[in-house]
N, C-alpha and C positions, 0 to 999 in steps of 0.2 A: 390483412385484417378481414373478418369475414361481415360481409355486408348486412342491413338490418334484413333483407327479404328482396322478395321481386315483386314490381307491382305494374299492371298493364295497365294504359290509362290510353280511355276512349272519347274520342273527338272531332268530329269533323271543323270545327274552328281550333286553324293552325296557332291561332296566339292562345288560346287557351292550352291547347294540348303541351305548348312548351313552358308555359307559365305552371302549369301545375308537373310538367315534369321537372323541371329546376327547382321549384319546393320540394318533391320527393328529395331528388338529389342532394342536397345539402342538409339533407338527414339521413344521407348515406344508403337509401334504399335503389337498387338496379332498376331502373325506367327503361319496360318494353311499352313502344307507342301502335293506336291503330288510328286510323281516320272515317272508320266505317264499319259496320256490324258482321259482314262478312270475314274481313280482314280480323278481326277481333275474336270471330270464334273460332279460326284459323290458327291465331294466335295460342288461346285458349289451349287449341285440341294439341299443339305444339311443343309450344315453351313452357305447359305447365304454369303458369306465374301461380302468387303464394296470394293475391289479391287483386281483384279488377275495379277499378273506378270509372264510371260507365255514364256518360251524356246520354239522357232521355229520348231528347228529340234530333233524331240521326236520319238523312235521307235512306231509304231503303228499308233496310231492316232497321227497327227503332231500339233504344236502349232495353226496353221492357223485353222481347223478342230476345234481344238476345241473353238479358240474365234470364230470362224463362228457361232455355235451351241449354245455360251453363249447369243452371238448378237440377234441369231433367238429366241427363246424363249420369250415368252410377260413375265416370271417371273423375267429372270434377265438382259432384253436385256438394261437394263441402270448401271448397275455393269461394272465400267469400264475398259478394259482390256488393258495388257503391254506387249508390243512382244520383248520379249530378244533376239537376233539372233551376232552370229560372222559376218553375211554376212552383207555387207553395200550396196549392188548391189541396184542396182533403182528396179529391178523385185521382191525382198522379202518388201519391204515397199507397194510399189502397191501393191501385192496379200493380202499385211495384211490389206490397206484401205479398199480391197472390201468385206475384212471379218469383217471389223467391228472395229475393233482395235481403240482404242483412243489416244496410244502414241506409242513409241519405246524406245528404250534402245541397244547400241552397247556393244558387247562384246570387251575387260574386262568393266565389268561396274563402272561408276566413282560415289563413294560414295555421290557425294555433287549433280552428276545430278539424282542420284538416288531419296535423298530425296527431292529433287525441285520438280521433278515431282509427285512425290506419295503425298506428301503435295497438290500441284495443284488441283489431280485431286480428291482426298480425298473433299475436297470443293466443288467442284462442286457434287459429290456423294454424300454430308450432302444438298442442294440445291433443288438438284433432289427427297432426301426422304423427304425433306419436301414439296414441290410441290405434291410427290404423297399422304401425309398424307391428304393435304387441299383437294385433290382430292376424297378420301377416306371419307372426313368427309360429303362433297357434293352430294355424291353417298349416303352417309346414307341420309342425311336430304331429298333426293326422295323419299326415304321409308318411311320415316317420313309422308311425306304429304302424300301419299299413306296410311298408316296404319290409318290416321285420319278418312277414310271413307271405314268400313267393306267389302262394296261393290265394291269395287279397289284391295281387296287382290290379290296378283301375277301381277297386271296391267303393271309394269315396267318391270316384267319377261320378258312376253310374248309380249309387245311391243319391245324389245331390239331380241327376236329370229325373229319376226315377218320381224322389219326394216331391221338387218342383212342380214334376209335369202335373200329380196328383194334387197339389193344393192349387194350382193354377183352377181344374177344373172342380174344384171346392168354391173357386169364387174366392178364393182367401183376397187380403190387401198384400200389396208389396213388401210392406214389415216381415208379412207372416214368411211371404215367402223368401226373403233373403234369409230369413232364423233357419229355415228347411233347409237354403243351399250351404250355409255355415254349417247347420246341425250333423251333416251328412258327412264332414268332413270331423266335425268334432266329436261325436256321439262316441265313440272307445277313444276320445285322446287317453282316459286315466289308465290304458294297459300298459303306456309306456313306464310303470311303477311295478307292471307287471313282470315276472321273471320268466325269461324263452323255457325254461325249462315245464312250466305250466302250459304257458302262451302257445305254444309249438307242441304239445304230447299229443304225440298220434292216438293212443289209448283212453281209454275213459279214467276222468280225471277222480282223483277220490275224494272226500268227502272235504278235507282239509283243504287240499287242492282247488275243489269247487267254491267254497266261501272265501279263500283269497282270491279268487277271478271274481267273485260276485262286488268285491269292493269297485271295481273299476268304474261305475257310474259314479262315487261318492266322491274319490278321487280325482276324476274328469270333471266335477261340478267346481270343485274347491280350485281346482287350476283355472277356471273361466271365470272362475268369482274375483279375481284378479285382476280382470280387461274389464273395462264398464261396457265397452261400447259389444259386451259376449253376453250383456243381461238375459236379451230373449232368449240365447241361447242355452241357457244353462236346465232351465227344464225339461229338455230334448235327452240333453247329456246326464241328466240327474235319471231319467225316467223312461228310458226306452225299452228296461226290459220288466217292468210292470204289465200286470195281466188284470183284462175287467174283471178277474173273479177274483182278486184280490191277493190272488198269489203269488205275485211277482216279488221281482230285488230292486232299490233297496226300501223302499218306504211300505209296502204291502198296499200301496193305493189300489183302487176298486171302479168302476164304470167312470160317471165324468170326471170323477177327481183328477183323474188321468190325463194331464195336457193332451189335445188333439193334436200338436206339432210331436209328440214324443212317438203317438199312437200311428202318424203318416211314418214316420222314421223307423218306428219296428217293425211296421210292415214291409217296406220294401230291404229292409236290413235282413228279414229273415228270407225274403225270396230273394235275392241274391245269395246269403248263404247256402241255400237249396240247391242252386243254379250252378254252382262252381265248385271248381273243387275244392276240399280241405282235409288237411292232416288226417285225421281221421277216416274219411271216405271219400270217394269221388263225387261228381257232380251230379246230378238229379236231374231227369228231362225238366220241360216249362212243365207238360203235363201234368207227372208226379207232384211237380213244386204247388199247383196248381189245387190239387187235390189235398194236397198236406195242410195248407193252409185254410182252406174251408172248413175240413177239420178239424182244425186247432181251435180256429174262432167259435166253432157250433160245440168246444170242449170248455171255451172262457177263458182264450186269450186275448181277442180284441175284437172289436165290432163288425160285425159281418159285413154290412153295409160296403164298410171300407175297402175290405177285402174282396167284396164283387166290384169295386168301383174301381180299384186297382186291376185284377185280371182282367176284366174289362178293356182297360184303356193298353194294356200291355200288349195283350192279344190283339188290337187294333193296329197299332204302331208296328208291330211285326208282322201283321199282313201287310201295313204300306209299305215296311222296308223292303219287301219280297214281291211289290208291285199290284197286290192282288186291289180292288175296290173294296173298298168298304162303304 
């Protein structure tokens, strides 16, 4: 029979720690224990548990410390954590919201609010791992479309370091920039709708041809529109081959209307196309690539700015790879 979940439960007092793991237990939930905040994030970074229930005040590292550190973390910051505390004071609830905490728990803890809330939040933790699996399986089917054309190998790599590195030095939030490391990966998933015989013509594509390859942004938005947790991303993939002059596919949008996470994504999406090879022609010095793109923007494709801020940093990073100072 498969168990309700895994729940870690932290404690430096031994009759508590076993008192609240024999409640878990006879609600059939797997009791991982720790006695101390080290040992717990050890735990954590380990066994993965599906919920921690976490005493406040711990020698060493304190409860707060350590949901803080489970929250920051991009591997477990959605493992929901419980802050067990005797204190009821408004200042340990505030300090535990700004660490991340998802619930609380007052000492002596009451068996029946116990299992209310660990059931709760147990649901929404089955919720969230299926959201990240849909997310996981969407992230592969980039690679997908990607592996169909030898000539893309690494494409989504090095567009996702590429976008990143550039929104990092935008100042973006972390939102912005996980939508960039997603976008990089997702931004052509709708090719896979696409047929090798278009996708793969070495020749100039004809006119027919070219409007059913123009669908793949509307088709890559409608497959993301599917995963919630792909919201931010779906503007990236609706709209990365729109142009500031308004001539782009598929919506004809025009200067800002133009998401600026779409607008980091076409840039570095077209200089790697420059950079590598493809069906059609070989690859392009950085030079060439370099020069084509200033020109395209000083023609109203996208904002220049961006486009020296990108060669910029490009050009930088490939003198430090080559040791030179900058």
């Amino acid at each position: 029979m498969r168990k309700a979940g895994r729940v870690l439960v932290v404690d430096d007092y031994e009759p508590n720690l076993r008192a609240l793991g024999r409640l878990l237990e006879l609600a059939d939930y797997t009791v991982l224990t720790a006695t101390n905040g080290r040992d717990a994030l050890a735990m954590v970074e380990r066994e993965r548990p599906d919920l921690v229930l976490l005493d406040v005040v711990m020698p060493g590292i304190s409860g707060l410390e350590v949901c803080a550190e489970v929250k920051r973390s991009a591997d477990t910051r959605f493992t929901p954590v419980v802050l067990i505390s005797g204190e009821q004071e408004r200042v340990i609830r505030l300090a535990g919201l700004d660490a991340g905490a998802d619930d609380f728990l007052n000492k002596p803890v009451d068996p029946e609010e116990l299992h209310t809330r660990v059931r709760s939040l147990m649901r929404i933790k089955r919720l969230t791992d299926d959201l990240e699996s849909a997310e996981s399986l969407f992230l592969t089917l980039g690679r997908i479309v990607e592996a169909r054309d030898s000539c893309t190998e690494g494409h989504c790599e090095r567009l996702s370091d590429y976008a990143t590195a550039l929104g990092r030095h935008l100042n973006l939030d972390q939102a912005d920039l996980d939508a960039l490391y997603r976008g990089a990966y997702l931004h052509d998933v709708g090719k896979i709708a696409i047929p090798d015989r278009v996708l793969l013509k070495k020749g100039r594509l004809t006119q027919k041809e070219y409007e059913l390859m123009k669908r793949h942004p509307v088709i890559g938005d409608e497959l993301c529109r599917t995963v919630r947790s792909l919201e931010a991303v779906r503007p990236i993939v609706r709209h990365h081959h729109e142009r500031l002059d308004g001539s782009g596919y598929p919506d004809g949008l025009a200067g800002d209307r133009i998401p600026l996470l779409a607008q980091i994504v076409s840039i570095v999406d077209v200089f790697d196309a420059l950079t590598t090879d493809r069906p059609y022609r070989k690859a392009l010095s950085t030079a060439t690539a370099y020069r084509m793109m200033r020109d395209e923007a000083r023609g109203g494709w996208c904002r220049m700015d961006l486009v020296a801020l990108f060669i910029e940093l490009h050009r930088a990073r490939e003198l430090e790879r080559e040791g030179v100072a900058v």
